[in-house]
N, C-alpha and C positions, 0 to 999 in steps of 0.2 A: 312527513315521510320524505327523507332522501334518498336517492337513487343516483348511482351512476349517469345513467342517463340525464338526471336532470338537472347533476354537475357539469356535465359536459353540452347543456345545452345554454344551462342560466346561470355556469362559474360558482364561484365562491369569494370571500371575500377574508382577509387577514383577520383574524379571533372568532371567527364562526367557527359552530358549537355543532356536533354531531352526536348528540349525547353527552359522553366524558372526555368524547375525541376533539379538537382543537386544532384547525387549519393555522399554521406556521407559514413564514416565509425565511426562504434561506437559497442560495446559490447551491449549487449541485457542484461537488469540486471535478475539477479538469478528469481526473483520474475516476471519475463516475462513482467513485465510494461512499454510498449516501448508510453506511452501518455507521457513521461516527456521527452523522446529522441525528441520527437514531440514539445513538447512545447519547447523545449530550441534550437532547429534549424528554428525552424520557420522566422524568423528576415535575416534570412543566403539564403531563399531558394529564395527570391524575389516574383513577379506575386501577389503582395498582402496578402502572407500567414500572413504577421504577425500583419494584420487585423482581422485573423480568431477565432473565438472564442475556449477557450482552449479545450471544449467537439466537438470536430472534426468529422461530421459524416460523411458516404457515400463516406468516401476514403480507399483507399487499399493499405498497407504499401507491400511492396516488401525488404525481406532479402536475400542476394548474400554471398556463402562463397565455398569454394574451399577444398574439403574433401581428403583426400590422404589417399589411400589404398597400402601396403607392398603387397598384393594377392587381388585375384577374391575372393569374399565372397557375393556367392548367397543367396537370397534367408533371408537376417536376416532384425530383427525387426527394425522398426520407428516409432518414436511416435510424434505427436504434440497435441499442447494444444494453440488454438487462440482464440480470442475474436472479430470476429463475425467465418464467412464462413472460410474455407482456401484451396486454392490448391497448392501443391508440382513436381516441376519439378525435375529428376537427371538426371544426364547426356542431357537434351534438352528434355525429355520426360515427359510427365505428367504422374505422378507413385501412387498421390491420389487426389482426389477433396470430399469435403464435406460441402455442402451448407448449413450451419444454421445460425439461428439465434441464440448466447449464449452466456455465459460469462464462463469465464475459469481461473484456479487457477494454473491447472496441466497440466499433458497430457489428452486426451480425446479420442486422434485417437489413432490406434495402425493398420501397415499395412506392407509388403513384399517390400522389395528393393534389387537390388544388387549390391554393390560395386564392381566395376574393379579396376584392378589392376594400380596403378596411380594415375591420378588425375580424380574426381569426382566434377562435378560441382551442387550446389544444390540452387534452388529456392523456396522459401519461399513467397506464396502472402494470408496475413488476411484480407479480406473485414471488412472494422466497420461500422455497419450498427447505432450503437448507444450506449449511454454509453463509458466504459472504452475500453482498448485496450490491450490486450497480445498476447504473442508468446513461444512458446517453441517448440524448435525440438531436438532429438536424436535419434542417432542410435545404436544398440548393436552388435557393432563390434570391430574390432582393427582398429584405421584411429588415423591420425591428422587431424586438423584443425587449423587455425590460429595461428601454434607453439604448442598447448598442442595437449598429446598424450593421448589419449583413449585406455585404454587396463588394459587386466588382468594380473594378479600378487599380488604381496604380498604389502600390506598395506605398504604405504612408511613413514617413518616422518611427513614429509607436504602431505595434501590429494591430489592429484593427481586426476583428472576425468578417471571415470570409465568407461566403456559399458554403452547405455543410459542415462547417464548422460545428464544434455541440455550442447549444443553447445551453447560456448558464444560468442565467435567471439575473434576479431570482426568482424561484418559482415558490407557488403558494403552493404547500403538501401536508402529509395528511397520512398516519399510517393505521390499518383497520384488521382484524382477522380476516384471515382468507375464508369465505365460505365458497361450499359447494366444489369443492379441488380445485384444479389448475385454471386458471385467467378464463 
């Protein structure tokens, strides 16, 4: 038995199995448009997805990534931007929910976290209730993720992500029917 919760508490791992479902890894692109990460896994995921038509509704994409914190850092900003609902778990705890229906370009939420010192497990789930689909999350801290490091300093050569910048992964995901309505 899988559950939310006990993804977001003991992760996931690249080719775990949820049934016919199949944890992928892939970057979330700048522009948060994760319908084409969708459409081009579809074919891979079995259970008939690559029957499904390309406007995908009434499923909830789920992102898995592993944040690493040098110290404890109460208390600082997260922001996400999805297209429809989204809730956020860290560390196994639900740390925001926000039920709507919308579409999103940027960030839209802005809300309190605390990273520990170490690793930081973060789940990401966007209901699409209709239309297109996005994602973006970050946080304004010092962490790595996925190999790049997040942090202030002095403007480097090559741009470097910053504090709040989105997290691009890549992230382990995952897309399921939405049960029970919105997030």
């Amino acid at each position: 038995a899988v559950s939310e919760a006990s993804i977001a508490q003991d992760g996931a791992n690249e080719n775990d199995r949820i049934g016919e479902l199949v944890w992928v890894e892939a970057e979330i692109p700048d522009d948060g448009d994760i319908q084409a990460l969708i459409n081009a896994n579809k074919a891979d995921w079995g259970g008939g997805w690559a029957d499904l038509p390309d406007d995908i509704n009434d499923y909830s994409f789920y992102g898995l990534i592993n944040i690493e914190s040098a110290t404890d850092q109460p208390g600082v900003i997260m922001r996400t931007g999805t297209d429809d609902a989204v809730r956020v778990w860290l560390n196994g705890e639900v740390v925001f929910t926000n039920s709507v229906d919308r579409g999103a370009s940027d960030y839209l939420d802005e809300f309190e976290v605390n990273l520990n010192a170490g690793d930081n497990r973060l789940l990401v789930k966007s209901c699409e209730r209709g239309g297109g689909w996005s994602v973006f999350a970050g946080i304004e801290a010092n962490y790595t993720a996925a190999g790049k490091t997040y942090e202030d300093g002095p403007i480097p050569v090559e741009p470097e992500p910053e504090p709040g910048d989105k997290i691009e992964g890549p992230w382990l995901w995952i897309t399921a029917p939405t049960t029970g309505g919105m997030c």
